[in-house]
C-alpha positions as a Python dict, from the first residue, in 0.01 Angstrom:
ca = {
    (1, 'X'): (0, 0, 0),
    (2, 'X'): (83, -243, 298),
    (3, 'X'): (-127, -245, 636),
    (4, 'X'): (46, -137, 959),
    (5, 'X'): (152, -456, 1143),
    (6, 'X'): (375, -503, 1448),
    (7, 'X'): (719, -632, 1408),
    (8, 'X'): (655, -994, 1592),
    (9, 'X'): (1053, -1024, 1646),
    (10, 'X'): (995, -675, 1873),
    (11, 'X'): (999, -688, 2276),
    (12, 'X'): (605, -685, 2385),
    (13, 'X'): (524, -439, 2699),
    (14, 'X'): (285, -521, 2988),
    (15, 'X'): (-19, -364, 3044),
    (16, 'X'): (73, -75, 3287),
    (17, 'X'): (-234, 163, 3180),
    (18, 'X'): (-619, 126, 3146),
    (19, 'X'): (-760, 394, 2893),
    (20, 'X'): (-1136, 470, 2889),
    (21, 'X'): (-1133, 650, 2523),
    (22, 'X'): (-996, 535, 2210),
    (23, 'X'): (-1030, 910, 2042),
    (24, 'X'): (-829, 1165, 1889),
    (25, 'X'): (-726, 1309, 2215),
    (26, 'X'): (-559, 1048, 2397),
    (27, 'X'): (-417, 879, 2119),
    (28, 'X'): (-218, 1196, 2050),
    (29, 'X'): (-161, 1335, 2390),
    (30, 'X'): (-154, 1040, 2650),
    (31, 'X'): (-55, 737, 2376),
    (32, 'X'): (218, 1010, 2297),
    (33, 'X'): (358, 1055, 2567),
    (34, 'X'): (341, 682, 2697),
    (35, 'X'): (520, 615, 2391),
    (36, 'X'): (828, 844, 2391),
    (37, 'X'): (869, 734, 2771),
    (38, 'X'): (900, 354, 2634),
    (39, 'X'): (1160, 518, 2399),
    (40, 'X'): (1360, 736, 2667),
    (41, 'X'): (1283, 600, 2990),
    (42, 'X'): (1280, 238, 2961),
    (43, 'X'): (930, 290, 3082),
    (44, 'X'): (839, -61, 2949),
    (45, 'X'): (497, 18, 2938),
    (46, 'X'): (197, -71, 2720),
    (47, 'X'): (-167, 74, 2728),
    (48, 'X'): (-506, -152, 2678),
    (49, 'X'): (-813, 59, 2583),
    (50, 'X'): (-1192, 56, 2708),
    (51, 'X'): (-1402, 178, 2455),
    (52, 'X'): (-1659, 377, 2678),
    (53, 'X'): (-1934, 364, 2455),
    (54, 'X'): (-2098, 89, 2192),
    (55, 'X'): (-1961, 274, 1900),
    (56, 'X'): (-1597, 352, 1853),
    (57, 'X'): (-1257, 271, 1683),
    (58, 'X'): (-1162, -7, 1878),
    (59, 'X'): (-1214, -272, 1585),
    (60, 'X'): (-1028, -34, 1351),
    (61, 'X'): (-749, -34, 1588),
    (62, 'X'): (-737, -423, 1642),
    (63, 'X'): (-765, -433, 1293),
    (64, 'X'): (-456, -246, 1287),
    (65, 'X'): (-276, -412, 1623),
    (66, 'X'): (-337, -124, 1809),
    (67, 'X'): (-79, 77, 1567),
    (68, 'X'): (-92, 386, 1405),
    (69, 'X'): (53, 747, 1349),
    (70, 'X'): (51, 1025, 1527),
    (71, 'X'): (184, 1387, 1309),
    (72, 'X'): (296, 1667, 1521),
    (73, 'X'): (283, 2047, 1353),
    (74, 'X'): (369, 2344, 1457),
    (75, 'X'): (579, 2608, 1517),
    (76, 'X'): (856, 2607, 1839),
    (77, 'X'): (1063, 2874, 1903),
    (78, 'X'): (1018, 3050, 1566),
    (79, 'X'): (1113, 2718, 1391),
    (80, 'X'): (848, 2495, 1202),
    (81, 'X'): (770, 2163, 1377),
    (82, 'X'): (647, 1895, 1113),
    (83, 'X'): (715, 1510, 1249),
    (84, 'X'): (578, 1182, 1242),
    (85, 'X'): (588, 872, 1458),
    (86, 'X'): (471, 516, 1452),
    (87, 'X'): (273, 488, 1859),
    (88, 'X'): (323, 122, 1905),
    (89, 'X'): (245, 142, 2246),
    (90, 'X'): (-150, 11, 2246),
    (91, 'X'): (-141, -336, 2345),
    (92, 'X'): (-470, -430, 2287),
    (93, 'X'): (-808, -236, 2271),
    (94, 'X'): (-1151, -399, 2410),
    (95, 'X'): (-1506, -326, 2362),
    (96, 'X'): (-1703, -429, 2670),
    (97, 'X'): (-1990, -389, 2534),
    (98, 'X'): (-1888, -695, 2331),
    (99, 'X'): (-1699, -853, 2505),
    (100, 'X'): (-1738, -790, 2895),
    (101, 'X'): (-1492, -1116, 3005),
    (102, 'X'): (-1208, -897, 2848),
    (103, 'X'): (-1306, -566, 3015),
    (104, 'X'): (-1274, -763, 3416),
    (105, 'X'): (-987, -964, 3286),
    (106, 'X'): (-816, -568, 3243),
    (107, 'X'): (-864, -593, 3684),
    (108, 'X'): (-634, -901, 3684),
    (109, 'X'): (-381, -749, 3475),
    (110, 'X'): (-56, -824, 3747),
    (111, 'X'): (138, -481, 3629),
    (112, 'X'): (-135, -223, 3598),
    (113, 'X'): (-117, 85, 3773),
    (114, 'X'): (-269, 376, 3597),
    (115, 'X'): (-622, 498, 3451),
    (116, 'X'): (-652, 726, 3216),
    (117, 'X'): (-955, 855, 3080),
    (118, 'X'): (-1131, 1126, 2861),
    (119, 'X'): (-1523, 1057, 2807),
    (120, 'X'): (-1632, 1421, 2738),
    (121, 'X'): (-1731, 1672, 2983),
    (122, 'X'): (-1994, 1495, 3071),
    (123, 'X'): (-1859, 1157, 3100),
    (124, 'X'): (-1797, 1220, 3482),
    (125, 'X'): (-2157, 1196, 3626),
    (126, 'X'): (-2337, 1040, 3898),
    (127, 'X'): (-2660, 853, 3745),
    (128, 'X'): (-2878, 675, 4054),
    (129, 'X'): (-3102, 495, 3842),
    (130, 'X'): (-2750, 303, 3693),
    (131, 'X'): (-2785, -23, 3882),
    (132, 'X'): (-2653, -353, 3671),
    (133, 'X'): (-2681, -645, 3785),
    (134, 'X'): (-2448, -897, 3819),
    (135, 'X'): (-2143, -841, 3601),
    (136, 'X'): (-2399, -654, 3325),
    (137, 'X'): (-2206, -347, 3254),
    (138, 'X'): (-2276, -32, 3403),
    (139, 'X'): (-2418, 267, 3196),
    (140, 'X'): (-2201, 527, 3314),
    (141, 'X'): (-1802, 567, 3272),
    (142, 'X'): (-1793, 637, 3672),
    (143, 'X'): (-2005, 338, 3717),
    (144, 'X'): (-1765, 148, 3499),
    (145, 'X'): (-1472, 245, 3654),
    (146, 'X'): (-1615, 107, 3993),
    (147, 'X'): (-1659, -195, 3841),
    (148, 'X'): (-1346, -259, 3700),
    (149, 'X'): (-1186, -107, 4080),
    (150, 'X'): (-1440, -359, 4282),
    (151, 'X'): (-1291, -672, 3988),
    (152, 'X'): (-931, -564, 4108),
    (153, 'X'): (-989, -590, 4490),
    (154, 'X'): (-1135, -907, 4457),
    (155, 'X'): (-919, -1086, 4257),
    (156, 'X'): (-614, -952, 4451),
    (157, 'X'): (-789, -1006, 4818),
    (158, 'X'): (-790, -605, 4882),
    (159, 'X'): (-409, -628, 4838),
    (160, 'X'): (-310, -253, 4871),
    (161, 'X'): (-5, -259, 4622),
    (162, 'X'): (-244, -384, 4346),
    (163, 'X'): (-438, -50, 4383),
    (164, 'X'): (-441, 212, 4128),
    (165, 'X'): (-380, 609, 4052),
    (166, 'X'): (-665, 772, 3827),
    (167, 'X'): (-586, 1042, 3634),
    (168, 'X'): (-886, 1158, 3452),
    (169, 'X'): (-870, 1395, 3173),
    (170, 'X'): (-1142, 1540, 3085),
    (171, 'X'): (-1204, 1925, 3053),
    (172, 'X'): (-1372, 1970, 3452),
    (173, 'X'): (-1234, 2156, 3728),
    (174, 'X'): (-1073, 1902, 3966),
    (175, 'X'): (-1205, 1591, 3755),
    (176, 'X'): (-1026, 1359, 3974),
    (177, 'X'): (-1222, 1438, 4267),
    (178, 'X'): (-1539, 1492, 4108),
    (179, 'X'): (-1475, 1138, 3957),
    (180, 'X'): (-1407, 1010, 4296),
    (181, 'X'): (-1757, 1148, 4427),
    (182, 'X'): (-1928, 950, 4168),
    (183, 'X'): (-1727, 636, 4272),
    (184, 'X'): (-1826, 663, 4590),
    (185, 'X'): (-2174, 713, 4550),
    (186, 'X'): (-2169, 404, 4359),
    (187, 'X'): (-2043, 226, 4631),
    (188, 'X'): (-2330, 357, 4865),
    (189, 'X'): (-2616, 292, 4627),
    (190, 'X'): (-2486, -55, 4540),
    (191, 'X'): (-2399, -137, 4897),
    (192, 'X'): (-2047, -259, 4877),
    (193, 'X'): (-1862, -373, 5137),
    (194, 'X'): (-1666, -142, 5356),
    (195, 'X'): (-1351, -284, 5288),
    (196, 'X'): (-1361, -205, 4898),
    (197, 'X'): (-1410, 144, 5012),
    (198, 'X'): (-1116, 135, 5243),
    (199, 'X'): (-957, -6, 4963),
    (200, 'X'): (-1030, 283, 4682),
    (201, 'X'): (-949, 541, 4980),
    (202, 'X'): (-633, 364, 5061),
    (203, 'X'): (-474, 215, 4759),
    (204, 'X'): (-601, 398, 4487),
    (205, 'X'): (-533, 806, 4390),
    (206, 'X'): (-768, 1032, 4197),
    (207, 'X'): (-531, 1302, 4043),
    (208, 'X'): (-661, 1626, 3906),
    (209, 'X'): (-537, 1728, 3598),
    (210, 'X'): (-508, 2027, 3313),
    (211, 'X'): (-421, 1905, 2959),
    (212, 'X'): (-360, 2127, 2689),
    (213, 'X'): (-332, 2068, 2306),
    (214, 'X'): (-522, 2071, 2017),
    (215, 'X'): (-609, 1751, 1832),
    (216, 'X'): (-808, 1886, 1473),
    (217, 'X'): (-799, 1450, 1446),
    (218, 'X'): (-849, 1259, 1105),
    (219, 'X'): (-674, 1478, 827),
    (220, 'X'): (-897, 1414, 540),
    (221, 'X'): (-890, 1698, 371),
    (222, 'X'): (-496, 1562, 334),
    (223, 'X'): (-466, 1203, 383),
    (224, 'X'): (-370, 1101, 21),
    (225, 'X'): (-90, 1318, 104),
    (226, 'X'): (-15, 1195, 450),
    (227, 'X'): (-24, 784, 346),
    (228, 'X'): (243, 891, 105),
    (229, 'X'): (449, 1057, 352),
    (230, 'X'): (416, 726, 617),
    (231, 'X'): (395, 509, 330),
    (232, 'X'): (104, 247, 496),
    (233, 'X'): (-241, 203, 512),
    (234, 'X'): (-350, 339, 834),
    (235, 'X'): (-700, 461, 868),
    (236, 'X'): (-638, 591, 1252),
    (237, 'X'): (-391, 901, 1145),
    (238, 'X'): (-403, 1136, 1398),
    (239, 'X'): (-250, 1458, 1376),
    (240, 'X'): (-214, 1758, 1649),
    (241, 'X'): (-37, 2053, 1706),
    (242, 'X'): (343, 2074, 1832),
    (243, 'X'): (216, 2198, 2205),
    (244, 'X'): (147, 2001, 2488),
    (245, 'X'): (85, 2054, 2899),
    (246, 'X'): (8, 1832, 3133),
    (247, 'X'): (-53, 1928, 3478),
    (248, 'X'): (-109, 1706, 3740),
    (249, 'X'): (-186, 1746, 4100),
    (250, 'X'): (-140, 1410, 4227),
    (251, 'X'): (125, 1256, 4515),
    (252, 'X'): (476, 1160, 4514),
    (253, 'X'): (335, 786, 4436),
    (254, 'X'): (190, 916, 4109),
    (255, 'X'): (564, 1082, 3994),
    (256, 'X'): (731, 790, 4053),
    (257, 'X'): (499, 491, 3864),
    (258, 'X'): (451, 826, 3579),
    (259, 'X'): (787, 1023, 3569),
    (260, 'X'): (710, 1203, 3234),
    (261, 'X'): (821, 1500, 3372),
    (262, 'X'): (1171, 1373, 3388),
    (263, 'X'): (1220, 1326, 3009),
    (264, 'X'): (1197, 1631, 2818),
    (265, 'X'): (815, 1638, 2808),
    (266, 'X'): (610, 1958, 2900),
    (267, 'X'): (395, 1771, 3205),
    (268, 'X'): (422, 1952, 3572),
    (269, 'X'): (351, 1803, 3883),
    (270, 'X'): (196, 2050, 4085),
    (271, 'X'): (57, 2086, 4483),
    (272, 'X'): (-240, 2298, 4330),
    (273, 'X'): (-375, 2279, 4005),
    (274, 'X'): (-594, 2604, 4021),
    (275, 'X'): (-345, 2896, 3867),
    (276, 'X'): (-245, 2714, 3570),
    (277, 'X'): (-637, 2630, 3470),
    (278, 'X'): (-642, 3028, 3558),
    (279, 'X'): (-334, 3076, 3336),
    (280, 'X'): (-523, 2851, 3054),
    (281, 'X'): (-860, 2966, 3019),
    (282, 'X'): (-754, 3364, 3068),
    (283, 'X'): (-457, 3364, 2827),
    (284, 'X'): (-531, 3067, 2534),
    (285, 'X'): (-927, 3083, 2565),
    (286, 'X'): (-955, 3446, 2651),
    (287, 'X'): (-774, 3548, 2412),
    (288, 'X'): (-941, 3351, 2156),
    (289, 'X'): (-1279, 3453, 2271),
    (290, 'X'): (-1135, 3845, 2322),
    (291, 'X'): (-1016, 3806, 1939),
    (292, 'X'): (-1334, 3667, 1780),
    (293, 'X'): (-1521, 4011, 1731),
    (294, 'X'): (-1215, 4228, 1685),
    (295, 'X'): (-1119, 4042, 1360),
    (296, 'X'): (-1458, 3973, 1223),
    (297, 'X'): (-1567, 4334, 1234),
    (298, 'X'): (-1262, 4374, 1030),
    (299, 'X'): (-1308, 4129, 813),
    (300, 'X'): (-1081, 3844, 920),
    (301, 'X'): (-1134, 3515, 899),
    (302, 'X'): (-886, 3316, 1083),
    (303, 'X'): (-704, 3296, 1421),
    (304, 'X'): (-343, 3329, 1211),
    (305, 'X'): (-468, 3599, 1023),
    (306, 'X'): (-570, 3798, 1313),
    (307, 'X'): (-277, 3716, 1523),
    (308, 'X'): (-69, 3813, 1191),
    (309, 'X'): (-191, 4141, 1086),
    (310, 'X'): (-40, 4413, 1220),
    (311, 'X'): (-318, 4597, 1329),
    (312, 'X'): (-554, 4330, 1501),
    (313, 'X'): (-219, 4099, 1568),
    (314, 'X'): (-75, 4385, 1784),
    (315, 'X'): (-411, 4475, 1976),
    (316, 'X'): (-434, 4096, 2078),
    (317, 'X'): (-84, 4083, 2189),
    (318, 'X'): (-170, 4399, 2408),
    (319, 'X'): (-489, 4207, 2537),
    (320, 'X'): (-272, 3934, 2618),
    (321, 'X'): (51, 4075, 2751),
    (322, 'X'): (-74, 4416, 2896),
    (323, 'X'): (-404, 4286, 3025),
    (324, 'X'): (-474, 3929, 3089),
    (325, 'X'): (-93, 3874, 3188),
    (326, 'X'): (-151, 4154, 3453),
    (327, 'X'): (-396, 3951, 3690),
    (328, 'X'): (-235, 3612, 3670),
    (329, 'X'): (45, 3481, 3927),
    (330, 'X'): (230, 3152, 3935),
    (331, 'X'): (451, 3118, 4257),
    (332, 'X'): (804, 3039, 4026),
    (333, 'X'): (691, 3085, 3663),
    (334, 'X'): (612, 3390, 3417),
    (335, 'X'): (304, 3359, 3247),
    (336, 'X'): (485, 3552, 3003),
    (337, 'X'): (620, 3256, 2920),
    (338, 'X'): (312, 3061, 2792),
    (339, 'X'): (166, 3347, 2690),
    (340, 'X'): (461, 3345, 2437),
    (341, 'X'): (372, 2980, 2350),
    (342, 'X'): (8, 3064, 2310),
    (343, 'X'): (116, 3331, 1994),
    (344, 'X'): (291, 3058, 1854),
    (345, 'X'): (0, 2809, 1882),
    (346, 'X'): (-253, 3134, 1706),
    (347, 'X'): (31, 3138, 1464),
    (348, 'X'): (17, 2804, 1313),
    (349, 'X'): (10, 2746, 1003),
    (350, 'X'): (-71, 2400, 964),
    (351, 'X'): (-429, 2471, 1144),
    (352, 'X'): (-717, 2676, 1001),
    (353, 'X'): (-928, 2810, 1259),
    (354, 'X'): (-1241, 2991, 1189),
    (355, 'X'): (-1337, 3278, 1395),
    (356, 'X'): (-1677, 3213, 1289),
    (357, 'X'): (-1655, 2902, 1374),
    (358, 'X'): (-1507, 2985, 1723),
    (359, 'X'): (-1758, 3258, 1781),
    (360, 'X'): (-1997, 3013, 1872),
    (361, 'X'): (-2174, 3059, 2170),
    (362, 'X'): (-1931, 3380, 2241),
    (363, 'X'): (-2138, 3555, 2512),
    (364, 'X'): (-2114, 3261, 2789),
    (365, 'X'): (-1713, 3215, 2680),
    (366, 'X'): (-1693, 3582, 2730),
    (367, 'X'): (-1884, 3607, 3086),
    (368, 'X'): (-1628, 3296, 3179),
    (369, 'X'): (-1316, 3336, 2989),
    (370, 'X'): (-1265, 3701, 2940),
    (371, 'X'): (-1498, 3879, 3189),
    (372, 'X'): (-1343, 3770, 3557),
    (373, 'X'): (-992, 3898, 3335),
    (374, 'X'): (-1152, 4220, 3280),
    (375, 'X'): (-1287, 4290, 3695),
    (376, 'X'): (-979, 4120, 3839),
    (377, 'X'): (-771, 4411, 3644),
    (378, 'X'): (-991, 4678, 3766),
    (379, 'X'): (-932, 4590, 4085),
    (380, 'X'): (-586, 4538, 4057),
    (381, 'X'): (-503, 4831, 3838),
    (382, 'X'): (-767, 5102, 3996),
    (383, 'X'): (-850, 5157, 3608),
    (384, 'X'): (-1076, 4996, 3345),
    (385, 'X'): (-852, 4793, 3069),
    (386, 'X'): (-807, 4968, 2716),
    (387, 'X'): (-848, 4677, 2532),
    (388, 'X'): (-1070, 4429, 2671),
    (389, 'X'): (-1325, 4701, 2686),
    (390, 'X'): (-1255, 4749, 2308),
    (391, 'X'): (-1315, 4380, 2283),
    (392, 'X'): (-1625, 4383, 2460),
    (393, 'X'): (-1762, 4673, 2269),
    (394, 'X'): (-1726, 4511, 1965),
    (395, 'X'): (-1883, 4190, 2084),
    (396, 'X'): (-2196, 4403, 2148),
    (397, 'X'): (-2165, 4605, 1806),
    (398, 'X'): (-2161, 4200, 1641),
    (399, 'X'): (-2418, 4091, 1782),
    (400, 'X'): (-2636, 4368, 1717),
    (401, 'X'): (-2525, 4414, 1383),
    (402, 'X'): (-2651, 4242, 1067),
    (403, 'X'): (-2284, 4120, 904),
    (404, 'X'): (-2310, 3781, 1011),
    (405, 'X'): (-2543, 3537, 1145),
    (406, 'X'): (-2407, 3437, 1464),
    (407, 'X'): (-2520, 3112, 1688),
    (408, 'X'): (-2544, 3118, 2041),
    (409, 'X'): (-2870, 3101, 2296),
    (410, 'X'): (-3182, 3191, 2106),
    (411, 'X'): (-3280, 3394, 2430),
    (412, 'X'): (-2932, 3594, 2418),
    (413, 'X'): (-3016, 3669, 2039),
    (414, 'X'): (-3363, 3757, 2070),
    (415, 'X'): (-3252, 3983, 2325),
    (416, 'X'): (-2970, 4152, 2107),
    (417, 'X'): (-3241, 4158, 1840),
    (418, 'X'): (-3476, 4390, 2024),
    (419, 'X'): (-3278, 4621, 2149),
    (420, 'X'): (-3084, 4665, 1782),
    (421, 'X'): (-3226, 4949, 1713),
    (422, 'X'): (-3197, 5132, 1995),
    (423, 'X'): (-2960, 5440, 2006),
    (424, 'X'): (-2577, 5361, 2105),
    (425, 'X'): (-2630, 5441, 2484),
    (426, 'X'): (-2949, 5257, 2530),
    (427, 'X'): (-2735, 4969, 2368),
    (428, 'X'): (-2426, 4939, 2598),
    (429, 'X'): (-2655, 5009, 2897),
    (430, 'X'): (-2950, 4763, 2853),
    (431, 'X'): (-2678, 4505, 2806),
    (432, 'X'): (-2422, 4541, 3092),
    (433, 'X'): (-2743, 4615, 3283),
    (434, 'X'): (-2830, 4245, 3151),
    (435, 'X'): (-2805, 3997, 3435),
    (436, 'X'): (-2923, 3703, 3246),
    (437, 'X'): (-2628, 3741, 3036),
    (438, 'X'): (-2329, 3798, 3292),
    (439, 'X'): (-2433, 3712, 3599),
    (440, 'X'): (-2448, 4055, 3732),
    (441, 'X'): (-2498, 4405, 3611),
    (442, 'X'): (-2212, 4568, 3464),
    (443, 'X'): (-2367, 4898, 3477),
    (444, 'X'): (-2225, 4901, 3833),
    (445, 'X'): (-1847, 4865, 3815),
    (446, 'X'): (-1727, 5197, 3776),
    (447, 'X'): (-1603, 5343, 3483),
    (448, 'X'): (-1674, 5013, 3280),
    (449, 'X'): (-2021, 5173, 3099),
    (450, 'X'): (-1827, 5528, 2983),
    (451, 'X'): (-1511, 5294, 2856),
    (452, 'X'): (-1705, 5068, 2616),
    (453, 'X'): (-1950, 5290, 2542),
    (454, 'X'): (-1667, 5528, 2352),
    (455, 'X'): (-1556, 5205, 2213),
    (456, 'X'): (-1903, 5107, 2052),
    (457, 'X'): (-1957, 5483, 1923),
    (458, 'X'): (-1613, 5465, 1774),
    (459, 'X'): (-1706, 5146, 1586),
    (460, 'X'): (-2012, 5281, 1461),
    (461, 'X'): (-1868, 5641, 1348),
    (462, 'X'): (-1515, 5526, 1193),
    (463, 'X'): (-1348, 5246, 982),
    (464, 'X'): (-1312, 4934, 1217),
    (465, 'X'): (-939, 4969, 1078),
    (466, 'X'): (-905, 5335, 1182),
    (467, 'X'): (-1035, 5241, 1539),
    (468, 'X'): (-828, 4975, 1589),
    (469, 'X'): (-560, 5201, 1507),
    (470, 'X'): (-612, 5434, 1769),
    (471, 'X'): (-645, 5137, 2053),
}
């Protein structure tokens, strides 16, 4: 089978973006998206990756000029999405832990004008003891990035057209101007001058963003199937599903050097970022965390299967539509809308998820994903919601039951442990009294005990399929 090569006959694009990460993510979201804009824009565009830490795939990608494939599955408006495409839009990829010459010369480059980045949750972090000297390279990405920034205002004499827009993607509220805070502590603790500062104030933007899509990566379990299909070598596959959203809070600047909005591609440009991370972690993550214990007690394994059956499928949908929809608002859009989108995404058939696997750690995604859902309605409504409730009942009946062996805090489990035995009252009350687990005791919102209470006696006196029946 040949190895991916580029076309030397085909035009070459500057360097427009700097990418700290090289992983599954960006190469299928922001890669992506670059790409198609080369394709419909004239966006004439290429992107040069920093691999953020020593280990990585940037000598797999140079060993495959920076090409490779990116397969898109899903399903969009009730029809099955199944493509591939060739993302020739990585120019060059550079480890600077290897090679730090080629990480400054990335400041010179004349046409540059965007970061990106995604370095994990906790990429974006402050670290006081990170002081390099000389050009050594700092430890952390934030330290990094001030590097690279202080490189650029040097070499182009604090020239404010050469400055840059950041637009940080990692899963943090308002990354941009957290990632901001650690650049300009960096500046104070390594005492540079006042007029780089000016400069990174002035010239340079630190967007927040929201991205949504899910990357499962590598397809291994598949890939004798998938080099068929593409018909190369190419060891950097990377497949995701068929949704994507991008929301960016950012200037007028930002829209004009990034217009992806413009070309068919689901990315907003937004004056406040907050409702649609609201929209995101209530609807897609709530109801994935609201789902877990509903299907497992009745003995379903999967998302799709859940989001299928007619029982469970239509007590999620009235989680998601009656419930979570209720206490979200969007000046201009219908969170109908995504909520739509986010049943197609559960529906999937080309991804496999576990609820096992996603009941990890289901307590602390409750108290953040599902719990503010459930006391914003009860405020809103004057009435305690049918089926969160439910849900939450039969998160309590899992983990004090014995049909599978759940992982979360060993304190929360030891706690659920004790108090197993306990009769059905004792059990709701002890832990919505429990403070350590949501942040305040439950017992106290009215109505809330009685409501799950009838829930977790129902579960314990009927057929889980019975109950669900009469939610």
């Amino acid at each position: 089978m040949d190895k991916l090569a580029r076309n030397p006959e085909k035009k070459q694009h500057p360097v427009k973006v700097i990418q700290f990460g090289e992983g599954n993510f960006l190469r299928a979201f922001v890669d992506w998206i670059i790409d198609i804009l080369n394709e419909k824009a004239d966006y004439n565009g290429s992107v040069a990756i920093v691999q953020p830490l020593p280990s990585g795939l940037v000598s797999m990608l140079n060993d495959q000029d920076g090409l490779y494939h990116h397969i898109r599955q899903g399903l969009e408006n009730g029809k099955t999405v199944d493509d591939s495409r060739l993302i020739e839009c990585v120019s060059k990829a550079i480890n600077p832990f290897e090679n730090l010459d080629a990480y400054y010369s990335l400041a010179e480059e004349p046409e540059a004008q965007i970061i990106f980045s995604n370095t994990t949750e906790a990429g974006i972090v402050f670290n006081d003891s990170d002081t390099p000297a000389g050009k050594e390279l700092a430890t952390t990405f934030p330290g990094k990035l001030t590097q690279l920034l202080l490189h650029r205002y040097k070499h182009y004499n604090g020239d404010t057209s050469k400055g840059l827009a950041i637009i940080p993607c990692e899963l943090i509220e308002q990354n941009g101007t957290k990632l901001k805070e650690c650049v300009n502590q960096y500046i104070a603790l390594w005492k540079l001058e006042a007029g780089f500062q000016k400069w990174v104030d002035e010239a340079c933007s630190f967007a927040n963003t929201l991205v949504d899509r899910i990357v499962p990566g590598y397809p291994k379990d598949e890939i004798d199937a998938v080099l068929e299909r593409i018909g190369v070598e190419d060891k950097l596959v990377v497949k995701s599903e068929s949704f994507h959203l991008f929301v960016i809070q950012a200037d007028q600047s930002v829209q004009d050097i990034f217009p992806a909005h413009k070309h068919g591609l689901n990315v907003k440009y937004v004056d406040d970022i907050t409702p649609y991370r609201t929209q995101k972690v209530r609807i897609l993550n709530g109801a994935h965390t609201s789902m877990v214990p509903i299907g497992l007690l009745n003995d379903i394994e999967t998302v799709s299967e859940t989001i299928n059956d007619e029982q469970t499928g239509k007590v999620v949908r009235g989680i998601i539509f009656d419930e979570i929809v209720e206490t979200i608002q969007i000046p201009g859009e219908d969170p109908k809308d995504f909520a739509n989108e986010v049943i197609a995404r559960f529906q999937n058939p080309f991804i496999r998820h576990e609820l096992l696997t996603i009941s990890l750690n289901s307590i602390s995604k409750f108290k953040v994903r599902v719990l503010p859902t459930l006391l914003d309605y009860i405020e809103i409504k004057n009435k305690v919601p049918t089926r969160l409730t439910f849900s939450l009942a039969c998160l309590i009946h899992l983990y004090t039951g014995e049909k599978y062996t759940l992982k979360d805090n060993q304190e929360y489990l030891d706690f659920f442990k004790f108090i197993k035995s306990d009769n059905a009252e004792n059990i709701v009350s002890k832990t919505l009294a429990n403070a350590e687990l949501w942040d305040q005791d439950l017992t106290k919102v009215s109505g809330l005990q009685d409501a799950v209470l009838a829930h977790y006696e129902s579960i314990e006196s009927k057929k889980m399929n019975d109950v669900i029946l009469s939610i």
